[in-house]
C-alpha positions in Angstrom: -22.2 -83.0 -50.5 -21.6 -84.7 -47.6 -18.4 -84.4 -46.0 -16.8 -87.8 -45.8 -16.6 -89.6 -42.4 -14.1 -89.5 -40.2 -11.8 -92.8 -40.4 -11.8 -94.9 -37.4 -8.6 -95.2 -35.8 -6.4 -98.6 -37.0 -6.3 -101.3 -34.9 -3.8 -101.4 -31.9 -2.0 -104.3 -34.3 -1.6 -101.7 -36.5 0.2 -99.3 -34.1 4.0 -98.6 -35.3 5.3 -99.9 -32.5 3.9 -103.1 -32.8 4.4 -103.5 -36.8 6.9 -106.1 -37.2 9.4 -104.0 -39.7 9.7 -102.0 -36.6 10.0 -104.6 -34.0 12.7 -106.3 -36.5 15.1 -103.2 -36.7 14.6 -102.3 -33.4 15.6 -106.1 -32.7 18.6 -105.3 -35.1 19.9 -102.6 -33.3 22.2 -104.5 -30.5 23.3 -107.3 -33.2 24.5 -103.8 -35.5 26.2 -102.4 -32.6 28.3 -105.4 -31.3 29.2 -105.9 -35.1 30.2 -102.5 -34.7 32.4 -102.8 -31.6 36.1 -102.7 -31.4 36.3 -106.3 -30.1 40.1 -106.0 -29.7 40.0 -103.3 -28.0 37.3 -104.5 -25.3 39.6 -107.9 -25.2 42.5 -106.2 -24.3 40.8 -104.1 -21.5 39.1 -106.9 -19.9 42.6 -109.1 -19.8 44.5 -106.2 -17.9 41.3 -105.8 -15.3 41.6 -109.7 -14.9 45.3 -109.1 -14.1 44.7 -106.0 -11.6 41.8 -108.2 -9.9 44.5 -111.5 -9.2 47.3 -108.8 -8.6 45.2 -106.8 -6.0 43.9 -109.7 -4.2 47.2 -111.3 -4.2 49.0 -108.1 -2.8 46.4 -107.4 -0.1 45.2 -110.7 1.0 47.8 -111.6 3.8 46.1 -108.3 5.4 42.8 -107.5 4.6 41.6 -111.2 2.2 39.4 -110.5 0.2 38.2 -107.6 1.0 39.8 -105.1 -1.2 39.1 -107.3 -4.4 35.1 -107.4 -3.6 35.6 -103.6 -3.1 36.8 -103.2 -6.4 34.5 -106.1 -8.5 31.9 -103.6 -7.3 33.9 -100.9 -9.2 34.0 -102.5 -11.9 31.0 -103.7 -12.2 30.0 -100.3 -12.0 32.9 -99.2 -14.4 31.5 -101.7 -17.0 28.0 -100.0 -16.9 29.2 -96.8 -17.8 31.6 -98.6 -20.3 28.8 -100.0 -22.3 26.7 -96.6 -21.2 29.1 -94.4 -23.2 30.0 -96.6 -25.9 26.2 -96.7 -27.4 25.9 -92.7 -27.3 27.1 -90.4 -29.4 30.3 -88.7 -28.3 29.1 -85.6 -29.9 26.1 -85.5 -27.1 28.5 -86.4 -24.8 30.5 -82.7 -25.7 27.3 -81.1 -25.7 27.7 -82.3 -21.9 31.4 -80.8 -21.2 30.6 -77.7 -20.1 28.1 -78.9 -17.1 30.2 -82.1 -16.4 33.1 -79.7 -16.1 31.7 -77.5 -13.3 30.1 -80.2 -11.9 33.9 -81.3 -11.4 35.4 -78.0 -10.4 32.8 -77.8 -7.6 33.9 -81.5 -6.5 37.0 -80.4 -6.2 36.2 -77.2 -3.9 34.5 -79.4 -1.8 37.5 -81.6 -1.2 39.3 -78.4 -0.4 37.0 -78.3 2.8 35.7 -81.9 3.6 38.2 -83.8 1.5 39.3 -87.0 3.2 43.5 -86.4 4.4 45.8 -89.0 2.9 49.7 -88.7 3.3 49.4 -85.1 3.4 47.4 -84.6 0.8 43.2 -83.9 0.6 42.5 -85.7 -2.9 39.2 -87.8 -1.6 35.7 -87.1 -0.8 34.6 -89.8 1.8 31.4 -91.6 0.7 30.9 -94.5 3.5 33.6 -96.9 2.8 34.4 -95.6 -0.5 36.1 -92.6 -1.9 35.4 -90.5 -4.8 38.6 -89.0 -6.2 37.6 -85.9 -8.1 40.4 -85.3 -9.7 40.5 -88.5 -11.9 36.7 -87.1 -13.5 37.9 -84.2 -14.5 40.8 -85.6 -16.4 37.8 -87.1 -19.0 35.6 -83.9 -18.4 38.9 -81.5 -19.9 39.4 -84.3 -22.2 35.6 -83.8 -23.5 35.5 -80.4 -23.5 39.1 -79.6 -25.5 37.7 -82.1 -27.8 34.9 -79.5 -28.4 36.3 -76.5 -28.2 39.0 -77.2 -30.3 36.7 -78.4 -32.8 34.5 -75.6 -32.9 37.4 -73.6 -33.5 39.6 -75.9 -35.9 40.0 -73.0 -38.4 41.7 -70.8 -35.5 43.8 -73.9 -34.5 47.5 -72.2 -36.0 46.1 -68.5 -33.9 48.2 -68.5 -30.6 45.3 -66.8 -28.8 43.8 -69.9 -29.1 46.2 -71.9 -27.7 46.4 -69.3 -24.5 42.4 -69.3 -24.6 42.2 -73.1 -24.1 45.2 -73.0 -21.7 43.2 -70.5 -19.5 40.3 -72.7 -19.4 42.5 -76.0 -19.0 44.3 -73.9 -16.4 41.1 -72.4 -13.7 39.9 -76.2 -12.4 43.9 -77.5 -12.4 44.7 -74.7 -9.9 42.4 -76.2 -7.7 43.8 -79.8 -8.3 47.1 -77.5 -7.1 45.8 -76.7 -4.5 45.0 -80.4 -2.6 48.2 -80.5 -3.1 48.9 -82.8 -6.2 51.5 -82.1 -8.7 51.1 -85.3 -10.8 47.2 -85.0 -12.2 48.3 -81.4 -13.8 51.1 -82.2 -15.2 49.4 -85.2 -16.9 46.5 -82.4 -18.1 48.7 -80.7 -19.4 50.7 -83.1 -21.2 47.5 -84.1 -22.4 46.2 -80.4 -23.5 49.7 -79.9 -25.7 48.8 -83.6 -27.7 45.4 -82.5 -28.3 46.2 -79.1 -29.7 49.2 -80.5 -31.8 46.1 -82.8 -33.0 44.4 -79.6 -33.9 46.7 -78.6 -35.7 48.7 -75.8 -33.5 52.3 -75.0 -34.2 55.0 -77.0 -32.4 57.1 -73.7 -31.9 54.1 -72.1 -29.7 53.7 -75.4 -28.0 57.2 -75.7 -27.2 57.0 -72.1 -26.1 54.6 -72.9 -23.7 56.1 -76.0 -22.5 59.7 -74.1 -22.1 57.5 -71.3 -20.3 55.7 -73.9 -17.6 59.4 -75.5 -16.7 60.9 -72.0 -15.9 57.6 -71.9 -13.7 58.2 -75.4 -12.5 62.0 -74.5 -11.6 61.1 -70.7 -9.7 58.5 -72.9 -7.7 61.0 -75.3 -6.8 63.6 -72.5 -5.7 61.1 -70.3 -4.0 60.3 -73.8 -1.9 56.5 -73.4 -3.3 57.2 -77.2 -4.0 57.0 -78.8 -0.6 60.0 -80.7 0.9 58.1 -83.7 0.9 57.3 -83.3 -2.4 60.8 -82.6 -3.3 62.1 -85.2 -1.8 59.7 -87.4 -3.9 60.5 -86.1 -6.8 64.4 -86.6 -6.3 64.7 -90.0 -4.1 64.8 -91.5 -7.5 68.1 -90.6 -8.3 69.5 -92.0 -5.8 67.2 -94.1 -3.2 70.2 -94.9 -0.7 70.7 -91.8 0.1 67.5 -92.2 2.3 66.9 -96.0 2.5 65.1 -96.0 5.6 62.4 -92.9 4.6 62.2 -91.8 1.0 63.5 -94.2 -0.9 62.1 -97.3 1.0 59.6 -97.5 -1.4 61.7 -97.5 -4.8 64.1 -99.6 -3.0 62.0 -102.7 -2.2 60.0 -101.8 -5.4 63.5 -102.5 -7.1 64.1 -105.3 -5.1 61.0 -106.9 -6.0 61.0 -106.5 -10.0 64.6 -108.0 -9.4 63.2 -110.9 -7.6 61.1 -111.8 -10.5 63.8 -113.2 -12.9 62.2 -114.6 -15.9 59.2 -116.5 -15.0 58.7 -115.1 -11.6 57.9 -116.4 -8.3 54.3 -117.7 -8.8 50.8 -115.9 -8.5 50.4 -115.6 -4.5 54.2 -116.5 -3.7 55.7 -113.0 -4.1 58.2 -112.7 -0.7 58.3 -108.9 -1.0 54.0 -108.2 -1.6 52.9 -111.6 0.5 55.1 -109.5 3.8 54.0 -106.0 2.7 57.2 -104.3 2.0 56.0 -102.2 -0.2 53.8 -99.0 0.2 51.3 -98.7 -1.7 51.7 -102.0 -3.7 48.0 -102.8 -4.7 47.6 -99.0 -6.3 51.0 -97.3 -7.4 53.2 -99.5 -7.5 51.4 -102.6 -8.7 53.8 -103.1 -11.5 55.9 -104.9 -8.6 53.8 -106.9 -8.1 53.2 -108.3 -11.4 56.9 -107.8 -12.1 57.8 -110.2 -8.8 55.2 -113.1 -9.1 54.4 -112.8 -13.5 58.3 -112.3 -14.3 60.2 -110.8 -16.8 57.3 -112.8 -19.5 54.4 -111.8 -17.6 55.6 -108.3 -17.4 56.3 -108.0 -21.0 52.7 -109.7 -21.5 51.3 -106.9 -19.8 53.2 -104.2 -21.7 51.9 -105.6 -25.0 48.3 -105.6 -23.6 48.9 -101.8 -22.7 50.5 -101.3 -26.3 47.6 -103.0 -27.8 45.3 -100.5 -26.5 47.3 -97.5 -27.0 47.2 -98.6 -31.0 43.7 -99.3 -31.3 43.2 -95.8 -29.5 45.4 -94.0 -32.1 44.1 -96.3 -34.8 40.6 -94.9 -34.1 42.1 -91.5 -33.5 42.5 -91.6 -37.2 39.7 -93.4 -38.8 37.3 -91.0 -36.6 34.5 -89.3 -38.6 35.3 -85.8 -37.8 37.5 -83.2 -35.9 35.8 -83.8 -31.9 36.5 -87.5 -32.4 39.8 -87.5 -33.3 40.5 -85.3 -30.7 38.6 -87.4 -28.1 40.4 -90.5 -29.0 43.7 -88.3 -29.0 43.6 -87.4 -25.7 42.3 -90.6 -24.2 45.2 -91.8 -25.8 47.6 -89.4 -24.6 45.8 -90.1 -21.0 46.9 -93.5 -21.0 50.2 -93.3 -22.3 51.3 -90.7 -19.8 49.8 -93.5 -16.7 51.1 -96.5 -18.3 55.4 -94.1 -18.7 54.9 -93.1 -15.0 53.6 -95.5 -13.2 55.6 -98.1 -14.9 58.7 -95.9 -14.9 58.6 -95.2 -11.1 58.4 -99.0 -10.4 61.7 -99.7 -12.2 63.4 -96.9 -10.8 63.4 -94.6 -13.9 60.7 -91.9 -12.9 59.4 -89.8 -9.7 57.3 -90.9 -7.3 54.2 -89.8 -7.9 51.0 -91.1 -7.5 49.8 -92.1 -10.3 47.8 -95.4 -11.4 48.5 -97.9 -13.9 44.9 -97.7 -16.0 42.6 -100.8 -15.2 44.9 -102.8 -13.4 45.5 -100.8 -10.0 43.0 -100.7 -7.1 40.7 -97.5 -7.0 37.2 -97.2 -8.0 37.3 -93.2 -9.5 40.5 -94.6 -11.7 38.4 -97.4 -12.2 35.4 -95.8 -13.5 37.5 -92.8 -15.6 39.0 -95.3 -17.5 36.3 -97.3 -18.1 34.4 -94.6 -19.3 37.8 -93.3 -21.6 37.5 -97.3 -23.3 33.7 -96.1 -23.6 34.6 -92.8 -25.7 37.1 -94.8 -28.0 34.1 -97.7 -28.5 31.7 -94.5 -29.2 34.1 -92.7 -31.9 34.9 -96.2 -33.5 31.3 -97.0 -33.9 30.0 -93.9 -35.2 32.6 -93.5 -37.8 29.9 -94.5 -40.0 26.0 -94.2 -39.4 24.3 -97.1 -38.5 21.8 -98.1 -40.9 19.6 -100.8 -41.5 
């Protein structure tokens, strides 16, 4: 018998790519994922980096016009990319990525050890033109990827206390560099972050406590050995009383103080702030922009932006808990806890009630590596809300 002939290849109309079941559920994809999307979430975000973009331009425009405010649209611009980047992958490949993204981080930060750009004492910047990459601020998000993977690999081992001292350890090698810049308020916040994530886990509150009582007996032999600076001292402690220094370190809570105060109820109007139109206060576009929206948004506005904030915190924990699995609760935890430890200080050290530190309030101060961590935390949140369930069509 002859063997039968070989079949001619189908016609290119046949291809799979051009069949139109394929072309329809490829088509279907974007419609599924926007369904998908935590809409409230992404509405809440977009509101407060509306607010930062009026409060920036109106607390640097006497100065520098609009300068500042194109510098960061072009942030976020590049902040939404990434958003929308990270929301369509999988946060599980995103973990897979930790580990590089993590030393990719740690050697950022070496390099601002020896090229970082000096700012009020402190070497926190690499200098990129007329921007500045902040290292420090990615590896918030990198720790915050790689706990939620470790952790979850090891959920079973999550009430062993060698575990606990295991992911401190590897918490603990890139912080000493942040240490070492020096900056005392992006470890504290890791490691804030590090005990809600392993109380996520499922660790014991006694060896967490035991660890946080151990870190403040650290905290407090630093402080009395003078490995704390005196700057950074006086910092921490013009707080408590601000008029004991009016003219130096507590110039800046003063007139901070002054101009929440000045606000009243309805506040003084967008653009007609007296305290940020004549620059009296340091650092009012980035730290201490809560004065801003405090002195011209009011007592209401300021309230409005609270709630924003508080929306976003719940949705966060609200997808904490409807995540699929162990990595994305964590994930969503600690983004969570991220945030909330921002919004307490940087909000708290405007009204008087925290230390000055310098610490942004999340999507609404000026800074592009602030910008771009937290778009790219609102990404990771989108990514474990929408692949709580698999997409199918």
């Amino acid at each position: 018998m002859r063997p039968p002939a070989p079949r001619a290849p189908p016609p290119v109309s046949h291809l799979w790519y051009n069949d139109p079941r394929c072309c329809e559920r490829r088509s279907q994809l974007p419609r599924k994922l926007t369904q998908r999307l935590d809409w409230t979430l992404l509405l809440a975000v977009l509101l407060l980096v509306a607010v930062g973009c009026l409060m920036i331009y109106s607390s640097t425009r006497a100065e520098q016009g609009a300068r500042k405010l194109m510098l960061q649209l072009v942030w976020l611009a590049l902040g939404l990319v990434i958003l929308a980047s990270v929301t369509v992958v999988d946060y599980n490949r995103l973990v897979n990525l930790a580990v590089p993204f993590l030393g990719f981080c740690g050697f950022l930060l070496i390099v601002v050890l020896f090229t970082g750009h000096l700012v009020k004492g402190a070497e926190r910047w690499i200098p990129l033109g007329p921007l500045n990459i902040q290292p420090s601020e990615l590896l918030k998000l990198a720790l915050i990827l790689f706990l939620g993977g470790f952790l979850a690999s090891r959920e079973e081992e999550a009430h062993d206390f060698g575990l606990v001292l295991t992911s401190l350890a590897y918490v603990g090698a890139p912080t000493v560099l942040v240490l070492a810049q020096p900056d005392l308020g992006t470890p504290v916040l890791i490691f804030l972050v590090w005990l809600a994530m392993l109380f996520v886990a499922g660790a014991r509150v006694l060896q967490l406590g035991a660890i946080a009582f151990a870190f403040l007996m650290l905290f407090t032999a630093a402080w009395g050995l003078n490995i704390i600076r005196p700057h950074q001292k006086q910092r921490l402690t013009a707080f408590i009383n601000p008029d004991a220094d009016p003219h130096g370190q507590g110039w800046q809570l003063r007139q901070s103080l002054i101009a929440v105060g000045s606000g009243h109820l309805l506040g003084q109007g967008v653009f007609k702030g007296t305290q940020s139109r004549l620059q009296f206060v340091p650092d009012q576009e980035t730290d201490f922009i809560f004065t801003v929206i405090g002195e011209e948004l009011g007592f209401v506005g300021s309230v409005a932006v609270l709630a924003l904030f508080g929306l976003v915190l719940y949705r966060a924990v609200s997808i904490a808990a409807e995540a699929k699995d162990t990595s994305g609760r964590l994930i969503a935890s600690g983004v969570a806890a991220m945030l909330l430890v921002h919004i307490l200080v940087n909000v708290g050290m405007a009204l008087g009630m925290m230390p000055v530190k310098g610490m942004p309030l999340p999507f609404v101060s000026y800074g592009g590596s602030n910008m771009l961590t937290m778009m790219a935390a609102a990404g990771l949140l989108q990514s474990v809300y929408i692949h709580r369930q698999k997409i199918t069509f």
